[in-house]
C-alpha positions as CSV (number, residue, x, y, z in Angstrom):
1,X,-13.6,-22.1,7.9
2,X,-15.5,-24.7,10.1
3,X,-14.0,-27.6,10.9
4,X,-15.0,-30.0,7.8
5,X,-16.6,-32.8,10.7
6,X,-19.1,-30.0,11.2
7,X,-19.9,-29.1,7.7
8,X,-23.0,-30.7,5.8
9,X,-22.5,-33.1,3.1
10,X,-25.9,-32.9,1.4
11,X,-26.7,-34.3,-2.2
12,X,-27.2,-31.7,-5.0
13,X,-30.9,-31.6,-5.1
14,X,-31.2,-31.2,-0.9
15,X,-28.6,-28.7,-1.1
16,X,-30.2,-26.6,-4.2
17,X,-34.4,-27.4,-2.6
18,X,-33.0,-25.6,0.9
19,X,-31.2,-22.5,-0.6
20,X,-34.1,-22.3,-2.8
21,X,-36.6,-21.9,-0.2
22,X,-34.4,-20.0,2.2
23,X,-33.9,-17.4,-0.9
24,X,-37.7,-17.4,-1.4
25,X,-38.4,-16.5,2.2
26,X,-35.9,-13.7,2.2
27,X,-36.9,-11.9,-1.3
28,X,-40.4,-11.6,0.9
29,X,-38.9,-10.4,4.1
30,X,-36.9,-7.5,2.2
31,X,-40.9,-7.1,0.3
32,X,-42.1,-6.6,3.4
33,X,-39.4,-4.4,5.0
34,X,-38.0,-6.9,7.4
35,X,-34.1,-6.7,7.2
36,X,-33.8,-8.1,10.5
37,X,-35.9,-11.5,9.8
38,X,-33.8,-14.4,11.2
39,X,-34.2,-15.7,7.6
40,X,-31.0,-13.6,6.5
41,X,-28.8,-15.5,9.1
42,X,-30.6,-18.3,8.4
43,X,-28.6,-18.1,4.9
44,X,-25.1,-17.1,6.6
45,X,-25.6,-20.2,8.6
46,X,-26.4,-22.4,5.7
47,X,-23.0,-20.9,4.0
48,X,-20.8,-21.8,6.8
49,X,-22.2,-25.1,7.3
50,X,-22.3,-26.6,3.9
51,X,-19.6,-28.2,2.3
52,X,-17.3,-26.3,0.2
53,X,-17.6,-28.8,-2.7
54,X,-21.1,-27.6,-2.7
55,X,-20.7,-24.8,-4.4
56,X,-20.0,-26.1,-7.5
57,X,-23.4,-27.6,-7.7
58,X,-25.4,-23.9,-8.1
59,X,-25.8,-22.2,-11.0
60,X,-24.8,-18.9,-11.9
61,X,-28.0,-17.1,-11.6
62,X,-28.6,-18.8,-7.9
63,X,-25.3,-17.1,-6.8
64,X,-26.3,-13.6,-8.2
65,X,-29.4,-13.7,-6.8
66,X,-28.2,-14.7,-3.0
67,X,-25.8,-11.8,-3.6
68,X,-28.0,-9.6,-4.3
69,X,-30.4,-10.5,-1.2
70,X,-27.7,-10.3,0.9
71,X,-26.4,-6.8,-0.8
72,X,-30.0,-5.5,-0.6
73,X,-30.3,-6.6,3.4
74,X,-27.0,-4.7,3.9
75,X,-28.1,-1.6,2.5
76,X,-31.3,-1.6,4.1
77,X,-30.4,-2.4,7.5
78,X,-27.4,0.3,7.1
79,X,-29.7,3.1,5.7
80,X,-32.1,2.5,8.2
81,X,-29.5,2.5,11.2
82,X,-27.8,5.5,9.2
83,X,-31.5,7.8,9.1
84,X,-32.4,6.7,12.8
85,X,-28.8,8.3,14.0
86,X,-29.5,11.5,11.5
87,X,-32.8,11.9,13.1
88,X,-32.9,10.9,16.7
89,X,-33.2,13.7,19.2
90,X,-31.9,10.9,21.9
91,X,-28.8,9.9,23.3
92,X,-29.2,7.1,20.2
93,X,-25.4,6.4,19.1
94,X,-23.1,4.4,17.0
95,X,-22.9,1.3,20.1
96,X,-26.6,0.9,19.1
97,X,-25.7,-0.4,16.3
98,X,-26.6,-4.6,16.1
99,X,-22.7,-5.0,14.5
100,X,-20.9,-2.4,16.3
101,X,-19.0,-4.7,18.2
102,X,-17.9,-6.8,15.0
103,X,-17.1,-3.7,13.4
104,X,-15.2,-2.3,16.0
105,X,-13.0,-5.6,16.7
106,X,-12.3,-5.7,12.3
107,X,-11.0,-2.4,12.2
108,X,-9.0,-3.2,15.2
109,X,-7.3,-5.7,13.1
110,X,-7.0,-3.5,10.2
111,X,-5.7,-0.7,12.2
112,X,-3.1,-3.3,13.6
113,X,-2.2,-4.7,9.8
114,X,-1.8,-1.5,8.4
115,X,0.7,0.2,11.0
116,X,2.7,-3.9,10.5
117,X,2.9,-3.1,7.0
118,X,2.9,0.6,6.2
119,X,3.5,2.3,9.7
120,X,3.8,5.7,8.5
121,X,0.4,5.9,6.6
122,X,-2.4,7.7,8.5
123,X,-4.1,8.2,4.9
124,X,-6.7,5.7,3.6
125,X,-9.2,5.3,0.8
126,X,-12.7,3.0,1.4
127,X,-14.1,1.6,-1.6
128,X,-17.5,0.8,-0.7
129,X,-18.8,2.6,2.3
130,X,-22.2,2.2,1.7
131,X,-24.8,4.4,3.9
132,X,-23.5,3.7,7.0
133,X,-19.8,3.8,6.6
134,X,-18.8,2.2,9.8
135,X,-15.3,1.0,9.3
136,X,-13.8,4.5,7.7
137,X,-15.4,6.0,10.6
138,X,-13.6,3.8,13.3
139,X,-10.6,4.2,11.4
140,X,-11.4,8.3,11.6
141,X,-12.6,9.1,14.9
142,X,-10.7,6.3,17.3
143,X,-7.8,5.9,15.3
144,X,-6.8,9.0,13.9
145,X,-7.0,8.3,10.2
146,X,-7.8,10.5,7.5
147,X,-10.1,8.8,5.5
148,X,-11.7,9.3,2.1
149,X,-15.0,6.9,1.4
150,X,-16.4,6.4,-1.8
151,X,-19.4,4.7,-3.2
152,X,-21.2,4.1,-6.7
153,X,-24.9,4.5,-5.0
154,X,-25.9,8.5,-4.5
155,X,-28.3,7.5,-1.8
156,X,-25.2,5.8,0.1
157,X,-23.0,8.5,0.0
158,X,-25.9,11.4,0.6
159,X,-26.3,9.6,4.2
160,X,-22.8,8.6,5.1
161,X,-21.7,12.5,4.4
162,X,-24.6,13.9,6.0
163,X,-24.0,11.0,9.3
164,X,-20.2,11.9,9.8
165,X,-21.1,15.1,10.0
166,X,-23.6,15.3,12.6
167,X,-21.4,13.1,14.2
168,X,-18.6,15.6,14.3
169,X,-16.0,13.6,12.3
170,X,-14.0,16.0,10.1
171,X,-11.3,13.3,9.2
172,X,-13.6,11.5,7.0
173,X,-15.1,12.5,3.4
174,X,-17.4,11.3,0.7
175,X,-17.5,11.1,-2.6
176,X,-19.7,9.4,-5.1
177,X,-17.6,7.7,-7.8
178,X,-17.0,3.9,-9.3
179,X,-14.0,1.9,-8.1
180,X,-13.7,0.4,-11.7
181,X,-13.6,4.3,-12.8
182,X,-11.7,6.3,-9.7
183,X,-7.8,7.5,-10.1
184,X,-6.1,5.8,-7.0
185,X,-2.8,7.6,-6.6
186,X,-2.7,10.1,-4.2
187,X,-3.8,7.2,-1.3
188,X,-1.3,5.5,0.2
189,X,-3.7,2.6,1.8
190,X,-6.8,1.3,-0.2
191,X,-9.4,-0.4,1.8
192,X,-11.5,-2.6,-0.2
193,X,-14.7,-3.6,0.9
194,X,-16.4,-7.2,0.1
195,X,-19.4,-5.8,-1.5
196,X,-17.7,-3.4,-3.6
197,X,-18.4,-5.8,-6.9
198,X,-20.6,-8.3,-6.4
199,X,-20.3,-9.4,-9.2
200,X,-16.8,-11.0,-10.4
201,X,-16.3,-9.1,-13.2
202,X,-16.9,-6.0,-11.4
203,X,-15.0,-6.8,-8.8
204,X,-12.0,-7.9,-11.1
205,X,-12.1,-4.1,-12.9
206,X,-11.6,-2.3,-9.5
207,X,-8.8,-4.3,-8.7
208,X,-7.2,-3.6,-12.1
209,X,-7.7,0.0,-12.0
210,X,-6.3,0.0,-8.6
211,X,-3.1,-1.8,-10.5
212,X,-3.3,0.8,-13.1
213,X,-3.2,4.1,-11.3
214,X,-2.5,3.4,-7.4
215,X,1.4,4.7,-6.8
216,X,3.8,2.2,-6.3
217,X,3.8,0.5,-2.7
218,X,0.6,1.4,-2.3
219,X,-1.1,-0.5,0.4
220,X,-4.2,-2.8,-0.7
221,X,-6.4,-4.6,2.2
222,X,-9.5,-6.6,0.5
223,X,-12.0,-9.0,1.5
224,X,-12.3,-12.3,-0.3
225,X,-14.3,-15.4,-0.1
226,X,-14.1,-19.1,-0.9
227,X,-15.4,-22.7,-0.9
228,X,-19.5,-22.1,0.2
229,X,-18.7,-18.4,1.1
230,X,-18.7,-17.4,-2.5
231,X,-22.5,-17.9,-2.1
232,X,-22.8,-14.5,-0.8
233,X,-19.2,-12.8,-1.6
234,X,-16.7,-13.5,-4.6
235,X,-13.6,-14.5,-4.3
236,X,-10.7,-12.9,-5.6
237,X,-8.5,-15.5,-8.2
238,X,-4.8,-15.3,-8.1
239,X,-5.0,-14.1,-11.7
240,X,-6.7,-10.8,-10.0
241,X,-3.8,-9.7,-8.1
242,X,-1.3,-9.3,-11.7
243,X,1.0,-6.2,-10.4
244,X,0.4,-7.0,-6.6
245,X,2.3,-9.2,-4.2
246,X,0.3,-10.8,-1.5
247,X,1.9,-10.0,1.6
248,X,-0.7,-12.2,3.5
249,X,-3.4,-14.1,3.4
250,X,-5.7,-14.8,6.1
251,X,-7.2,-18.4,6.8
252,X,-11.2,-18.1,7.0
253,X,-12.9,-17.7,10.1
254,X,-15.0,-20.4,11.4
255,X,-17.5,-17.6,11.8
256,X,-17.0,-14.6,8.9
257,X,-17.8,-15.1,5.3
258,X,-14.9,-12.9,3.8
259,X,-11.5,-13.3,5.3
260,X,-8.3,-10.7,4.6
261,X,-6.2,-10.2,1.8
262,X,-3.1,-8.1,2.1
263,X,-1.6,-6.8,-1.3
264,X,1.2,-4.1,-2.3
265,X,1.6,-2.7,-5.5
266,X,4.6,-3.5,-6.9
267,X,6.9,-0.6,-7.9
């Protein structure tokens, strides 16, 4: 989270006109194709910088529809990079990538969390890989893991199975299925990602059928938001985690919307 002397106190009505118009210029850049307009960190920006009490001014529908913006950039700009790597006849690669280097430093972390808290695992589930599965296949091909992605959108998983394997990555598979839906017991570390339920209700099922059918001990990593974040990720409520304990919880960074949740289910 940003220091609060550098956060914006703005009234209601300044703060509502702003993400308004910001919203309005991006629903016509993602019209027009443009996934990489400056508009879309325009908005990340105007998360970090706002007050937290902020929040509590928009409505409902304001919050759904910045989610969905930012959930439609994502998959745009994933499925794009993800059909440029299937089709390029040049030395093209995953460090092209605009994110790579964020990616590759947050699965160093998760690579680090999981051997602190289940050492032995080199199994892992991703809920939510989207088309361009980046941080199963960090996990995969420079950590060792044997990973298992899955993903409610066909289209998603069509290009992530067809991108590791032209890539060569034989440790990682695909599977198109529903968190709220999937059995979760014969993975021993479940990776969560933050737009795997948007919405809160959504988001709230997964992490019950996780409770319901992952084995006992099971690792859980997830991503959650608060204060102004929530604009553009949910949070995840204590009342979420029944048959988990929180074995950490990370402190927001000044400059990431989601930060890390750490759970194990209880035996």
């Amino acid at each position: 989270m940003k220091p609060i002397s550098n956060q914006i106190f703005n009234p209601p009505c300044d703060i509502c006109e702003e993400l308004e118009e910001l919203l309005k210029r991006a629903e016509a850049a993602l019209k027009d194709e443009q996934l990489e307009s400056p508009v879309f960190e325009e908005i990340v920006d105007f998360t970090l910088t706002q007050s937290d009490h902020s929040f509590v001014h928009l409505s409902t529908a304001i919050v759904k529809r910045a989610r969905k913006i930012f959930l439609d950039q994502t998959f745009g700009l994933e499925a794009k990079w993800s059909n440029r790597l299937l089709n390029s006849c040049s030395a093209l690669g995953l460090k092209d990538y605009p994110q790579y280097k964020i990616y590759s430093s947050l699965c160093d972390h998760l690579d680090s969390k999981i051997k602190k808290y289940s050492c032995d695992s080199r199994k892992f589930l991703f809920v939510g890989g989207g088309p361009l599965p980046l941080s199963a296949i960090f996990l995969a091909k420079e950590k060792g893991y044997q990973g298992h992605v899955i993903d409610s959108n066909p289209d998603a998983c069509g290009l992530a199975s067809q991108l590791a394997a032209k890539l060569g990555i034989n440790n990682v598979s695909v599977e198109l299925s529903c968190g709220c839906h999937f059995g979760y017991e014969h993975f021993p570390v479940i990776i969560l990602a933050a737009q795997a339920g948007l919405d809160d209700k959504v988001k709230a099922l997964i992490i019950k059928q996780i409770a319901q059918t992952a084995s006992p001990n099971t690792l859980v990593l997830l991503r959650a938001s608060s204060g102004m974040r929530r604009l553009l990720y949910p949070e995840v409520p204590k009342e979420y985690l029944n048959g988990f304990k929180v074995l950490e919880e990370e402190s927001p960074e000044k400059d990431f919307i989601s930060h890390l949740v750490i759970l194990r289910k209880c035996a």
